[in-house]
N, C-alpha and C positions, 0 to 999 in steps of 0.2 A: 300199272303198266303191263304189256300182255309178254308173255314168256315166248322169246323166239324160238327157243328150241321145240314150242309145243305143237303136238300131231293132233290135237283139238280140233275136228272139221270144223268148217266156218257155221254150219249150220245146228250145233251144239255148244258154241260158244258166245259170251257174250257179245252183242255188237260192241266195236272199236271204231274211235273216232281219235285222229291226230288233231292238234291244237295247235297256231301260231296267231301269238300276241305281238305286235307293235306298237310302236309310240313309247305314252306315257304310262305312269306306274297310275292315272286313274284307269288308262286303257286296262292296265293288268290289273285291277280288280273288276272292271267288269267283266274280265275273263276266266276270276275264280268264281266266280257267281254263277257263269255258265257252267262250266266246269264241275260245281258244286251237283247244280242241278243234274244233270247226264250222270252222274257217280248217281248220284241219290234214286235215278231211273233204272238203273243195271247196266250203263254201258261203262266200257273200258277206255282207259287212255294209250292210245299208241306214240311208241317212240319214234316211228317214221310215215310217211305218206303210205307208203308203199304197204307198210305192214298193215295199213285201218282201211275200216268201210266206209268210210267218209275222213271229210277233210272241212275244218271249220280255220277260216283267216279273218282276226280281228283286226282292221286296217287301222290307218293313220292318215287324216286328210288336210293336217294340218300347214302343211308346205308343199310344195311341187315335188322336191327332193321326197318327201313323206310317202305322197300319192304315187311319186313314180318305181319306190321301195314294196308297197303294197300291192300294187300290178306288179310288179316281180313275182315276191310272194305267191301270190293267185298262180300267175301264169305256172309258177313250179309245181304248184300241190296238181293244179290240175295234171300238168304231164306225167307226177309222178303215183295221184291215182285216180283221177279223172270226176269224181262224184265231192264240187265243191260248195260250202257256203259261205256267202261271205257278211263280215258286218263290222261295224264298228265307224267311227267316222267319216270314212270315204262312202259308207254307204247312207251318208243324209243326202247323194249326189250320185244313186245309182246307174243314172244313164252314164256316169263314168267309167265303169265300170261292165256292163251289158254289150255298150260300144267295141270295148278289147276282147271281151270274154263272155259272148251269150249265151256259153254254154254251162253258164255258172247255173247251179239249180235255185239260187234266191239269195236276192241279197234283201241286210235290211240294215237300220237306221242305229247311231251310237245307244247305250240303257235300254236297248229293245229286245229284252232278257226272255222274255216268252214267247217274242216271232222268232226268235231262233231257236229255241228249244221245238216249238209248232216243227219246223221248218226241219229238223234232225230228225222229228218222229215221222213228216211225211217221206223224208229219202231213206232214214231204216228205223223200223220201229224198233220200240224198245222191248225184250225178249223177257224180263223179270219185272216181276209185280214191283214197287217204289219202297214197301214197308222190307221187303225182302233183303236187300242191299245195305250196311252198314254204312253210314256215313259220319262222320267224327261231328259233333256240335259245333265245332268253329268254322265246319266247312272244309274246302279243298284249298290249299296255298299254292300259289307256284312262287314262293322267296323262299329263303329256306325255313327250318321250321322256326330259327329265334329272333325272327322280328317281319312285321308285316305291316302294310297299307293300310288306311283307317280313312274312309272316304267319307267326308262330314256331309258334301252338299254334291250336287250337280248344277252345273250349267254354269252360268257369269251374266250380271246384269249391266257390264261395263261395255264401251264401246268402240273402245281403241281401235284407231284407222287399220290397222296391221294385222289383224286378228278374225277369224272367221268362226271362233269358236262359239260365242251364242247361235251365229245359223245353222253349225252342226250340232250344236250338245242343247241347244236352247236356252231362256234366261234359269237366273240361280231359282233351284229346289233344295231346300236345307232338309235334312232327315231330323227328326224330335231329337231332341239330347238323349232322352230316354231307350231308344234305338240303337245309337252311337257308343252309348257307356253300355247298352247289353252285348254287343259285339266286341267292344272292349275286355268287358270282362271276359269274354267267355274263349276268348285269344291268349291273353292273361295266362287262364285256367292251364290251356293245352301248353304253356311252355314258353311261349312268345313273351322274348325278354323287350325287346323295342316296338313300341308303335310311333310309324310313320304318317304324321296326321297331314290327309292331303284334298285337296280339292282346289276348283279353278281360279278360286277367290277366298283361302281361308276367311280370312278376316273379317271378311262380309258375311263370315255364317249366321244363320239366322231373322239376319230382317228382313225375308221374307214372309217368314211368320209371325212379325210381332216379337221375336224373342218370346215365345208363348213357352209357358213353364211344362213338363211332363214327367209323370211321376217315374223316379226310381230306387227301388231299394229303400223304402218307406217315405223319401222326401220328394220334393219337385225341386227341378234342377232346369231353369231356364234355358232356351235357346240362343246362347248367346259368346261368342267370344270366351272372353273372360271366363266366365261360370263355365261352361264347357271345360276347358283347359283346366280349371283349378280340381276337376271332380276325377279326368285322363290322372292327374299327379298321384291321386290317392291311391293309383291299380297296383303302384309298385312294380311298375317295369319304366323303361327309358322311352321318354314322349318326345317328338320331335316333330317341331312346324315347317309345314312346306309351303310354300308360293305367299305370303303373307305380305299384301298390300300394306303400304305404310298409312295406314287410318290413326287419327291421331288416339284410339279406343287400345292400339300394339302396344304403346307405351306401358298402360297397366299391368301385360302381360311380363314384362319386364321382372314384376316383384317376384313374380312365382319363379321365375328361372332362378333368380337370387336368394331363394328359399331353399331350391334344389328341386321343386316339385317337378319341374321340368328341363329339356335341355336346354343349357344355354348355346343357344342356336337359333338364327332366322336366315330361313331364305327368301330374299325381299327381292323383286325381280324391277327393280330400277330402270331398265331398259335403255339410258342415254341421261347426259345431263343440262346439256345446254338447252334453256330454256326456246326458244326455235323450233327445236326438233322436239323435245319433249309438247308442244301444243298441236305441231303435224300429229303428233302420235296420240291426242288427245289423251296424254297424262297430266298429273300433276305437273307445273313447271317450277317450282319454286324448290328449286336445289339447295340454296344456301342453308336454309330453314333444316332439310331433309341431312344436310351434315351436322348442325345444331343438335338435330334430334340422335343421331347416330351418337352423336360426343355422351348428352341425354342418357343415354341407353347403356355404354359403358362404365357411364356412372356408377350409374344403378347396378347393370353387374359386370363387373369386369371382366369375368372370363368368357363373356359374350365371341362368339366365331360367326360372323356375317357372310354368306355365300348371296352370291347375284349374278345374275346374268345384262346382259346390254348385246344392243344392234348396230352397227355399223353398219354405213354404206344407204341409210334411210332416205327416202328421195326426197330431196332437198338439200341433205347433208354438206357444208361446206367445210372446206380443210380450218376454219376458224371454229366451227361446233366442234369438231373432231378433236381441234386441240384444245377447247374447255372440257370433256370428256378424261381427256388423260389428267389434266389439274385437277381435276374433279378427284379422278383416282388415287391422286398423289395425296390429298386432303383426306380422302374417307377412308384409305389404308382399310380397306376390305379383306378379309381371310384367303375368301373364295372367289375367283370372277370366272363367269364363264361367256363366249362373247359370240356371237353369231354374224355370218353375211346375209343383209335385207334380200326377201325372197319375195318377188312380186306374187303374190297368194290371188289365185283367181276371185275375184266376188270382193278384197279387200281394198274401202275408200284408198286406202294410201295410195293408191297406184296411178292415182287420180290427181293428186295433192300437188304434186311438185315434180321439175325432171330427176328422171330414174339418173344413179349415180352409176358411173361407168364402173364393167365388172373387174377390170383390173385394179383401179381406185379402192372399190370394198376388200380386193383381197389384200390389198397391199395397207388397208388401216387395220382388218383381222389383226396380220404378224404384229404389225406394229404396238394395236394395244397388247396383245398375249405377249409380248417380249417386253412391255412397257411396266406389266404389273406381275410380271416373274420375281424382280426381289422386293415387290412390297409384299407377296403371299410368302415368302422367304423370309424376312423380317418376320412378321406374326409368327411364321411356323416357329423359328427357333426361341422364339421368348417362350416355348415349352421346354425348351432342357434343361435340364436340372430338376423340372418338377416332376411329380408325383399325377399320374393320372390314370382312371377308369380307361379300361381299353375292354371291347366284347370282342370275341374271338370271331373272325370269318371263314378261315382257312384252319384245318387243324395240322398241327403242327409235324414238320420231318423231323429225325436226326440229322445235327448238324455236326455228331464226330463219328467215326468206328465205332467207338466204345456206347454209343448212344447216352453217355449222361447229361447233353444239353441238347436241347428242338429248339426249335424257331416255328411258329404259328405268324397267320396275319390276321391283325383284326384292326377295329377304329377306336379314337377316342369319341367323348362326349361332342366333340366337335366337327366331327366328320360324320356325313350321310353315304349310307350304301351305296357303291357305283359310282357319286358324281363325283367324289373329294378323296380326300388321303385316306395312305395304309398306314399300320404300326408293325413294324416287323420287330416281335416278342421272342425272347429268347428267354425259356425256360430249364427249369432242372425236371419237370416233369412233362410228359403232354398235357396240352391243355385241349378241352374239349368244347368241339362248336357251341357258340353261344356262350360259354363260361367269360363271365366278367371277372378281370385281375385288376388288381394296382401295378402300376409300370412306372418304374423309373425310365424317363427320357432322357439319351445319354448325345443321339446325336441328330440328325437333317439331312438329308440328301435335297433334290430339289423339288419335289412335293411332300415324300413322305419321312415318318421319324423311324427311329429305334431306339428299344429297349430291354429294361432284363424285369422280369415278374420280382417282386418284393413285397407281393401280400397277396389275398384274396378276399 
């Protein structure tokens, strides 16, 4: 980051480039990636527009609301230093872009890691030789340093009405296992206690290759689900799956959470349950089954924490799907739900399918489910008090008397993901330090999150 206070002419100092990442956290690794690269060139990172010589905005093109966040974005960097670039999703649909703002110096396309680097070197070259510049072996983060993103694949070869992500990101590219576990490890190495394992379509990793084996660390380790997963357990930090379609290949993954090699944690993106709307949306429709397997899965381990999202307001959507949806909820008793109003997405079949459901209808079933499955995530919550649980530290901790002999820290248990789910507010006899994993006595619940007092380490 460049020192404000410094009287360094511009033309002695490294070039500076300000960064803004939106969206998704795959968004934000292709922004370490960039980021990585410019470090690894000689440039610096600015903490404001104003203070760098350029200005790079990784968009988000995935909803209106997205795209019309990302044209914000732009439109600021530019007034606030005028020399932009722009890329990331919105930019698979540059004339969208060119349209508001032609005075962007180039935009380009989502994973198109070297037209934007090109693109940074022709608006300011880089001023230091590449071998000159220190760059750490895991690369650049922007999470904090003890826990990070782990991006298996790109793209998605699925076809859901609602969704425009293969025509921006394209179908699935899985990266060799071999790839995946050396970035693993080597995150590990630098301190990184959680890897957050993510991509469009976990579950799908690999069959695009065949599941082809690739050698690491003297063995070959297939591209595959399962083998993937079981080799992440071995790093000895905390693994955790994200977006993980319900393929019936999830269930084996089950054992290893119940082994401990991994968290017990799936975030399964269910989307709606009434079979209806689940074939508008070209998913799975067979709901009953998909609670069968859930019940399945609790079996197997029980301290399993289920986070999912779903869509309201889908065009077709009757106040009859609507109210198999909440039954649905009431049966699957999910941890975590997070719920969305239907967004007609330019380019997305759905918009096509069925009549658009009036905008007061969606907002008015939003409250509805979010106030419907307030005390089933309340239930789940408090079947944690009384017990004993791993919590990593987020926040480190204040004094919470004069005399300073107890803090209070916030961190997660095994069951909560950065940013989208609960805190653990941690009351200790010493500070605890970011990242540092405690045992926690759970004493009580508010209405998302717990507390408690440290009792081991």
């Amino acid at each position: 980051m460049e020192n404000p206070h410094s009287t360094t002419p511009a033309s002695e100092r490294p070039p500076r480039v300000s960064f803004v990442s939106l969206g998704c956290p795959k968004a934000l690794v292709d922004s370490e990636r960039i980021v990585t690269r410019l470090r690894a060139e000689g440039y610096e990172l600015a903490r404001s527009h104003a203070g760098a010589d350029l200005a790079v905005v990784n968009t988000c093109g995935f909803l209106d609301s997205a795209q019309a966040e990302s044209l914000a974005a732009i439109g600021k960097a530019l007034n606030e230093n005028g020399k932009v670039i722009v890329t990331g999703c919105m930019g698979a649909e540059p004339e969208k872009i060119t349209a508001r703002y032609p005075q962007v110096l180039a935009v380009t396309g989502p994973q198109q890691y070297e037209s934007v680097v090109e693109a940074v070197h022709r608006a300011l070259p880089p001023r230091h030789h590449p071998f000159l510049d220190l760059v750490p072996p895991e690369g650049i983060k922007l999470t904090p340093r003890h826990y990070a993103y782990l991006k298996i694949s790109e793209g998605c070869n699925n076809s859901c009405s609602f969704c425009i992500i293969p025509k921006l990101r394209g179908e699935l590219r899985s990266r060799s296992a071999a790839e995946v576990l050396r970035e693993a490890e080597r995150l590990v190495a630098a301190g990184v206690k959680e890897l957050l394992v993510i991509s469009q379509d976990t579950s799908a990793y690999g069959s695009d290759l065949r599941y082809a084996a690739s050698a690491w660390n003297g063995r070959d380790v297939r591209a595959r689900f399962l083998d993937l997963a079981a080799q992440l357990g071995e790093l000895g930090a905390w693994v955790r799956l994200h977006y993980v379609y319900p393929y019936p290949h999830v269930d084996e993954v089950l054992r290893l959470m119940a082994e401990g090699k991994l968290l017990p944690y799936l975030d399964v993106p269910f989307q709606h349950a009434a079979p209806a709307v689940l074939r508008r949306m070209r998913r799975p429709a067979a709901q009953e089954k998909t609670l069968q397997r859930i019940a399945r899965w609790r079996d197997t381990c029980p301290e399993l924490t289920i986070r999912s999202s779903f869509i309201v307001g889908f065009p077709g959507e009757s106040e009859a799907d609507f109210r198999l949806l909440l039954d649905w909820l009431d049966a699957a008793e999910l941890d975590r739900v997070g719920c969305f109003r239907y967004e007609a997405v330019a380019g997305a079949p759905a918009n096509e399918i069925a009549p658009a459901v009036p905008e007061a209808v969606k907002e008015e079933r939003w409250h509805r489910l979010m106030k419907h499955q307030q005390p089933i995530s309340a239930r789940r919550l408090k079947r944690k008090v009384g017990t004993r649980q791993q919590v990593i530290v987020d926040e480190a901790p204040r004094s919470s008397k004069p005399d300073g002999r107890m803090f209070v820290a916030k961190g997660r248990t095994r069951g909560d993901a950065p940013e989208i789910d609960g805190a653990v507010h941690v009351t200790s006899r010493r500070p605890l330090r970011l990242g540092e994993i405690a045992t926690v006595r759970i004493e009580r619940t508010d209405q998302y999150d717990l507390h408690g007092t440290v009792v081991g380490f």
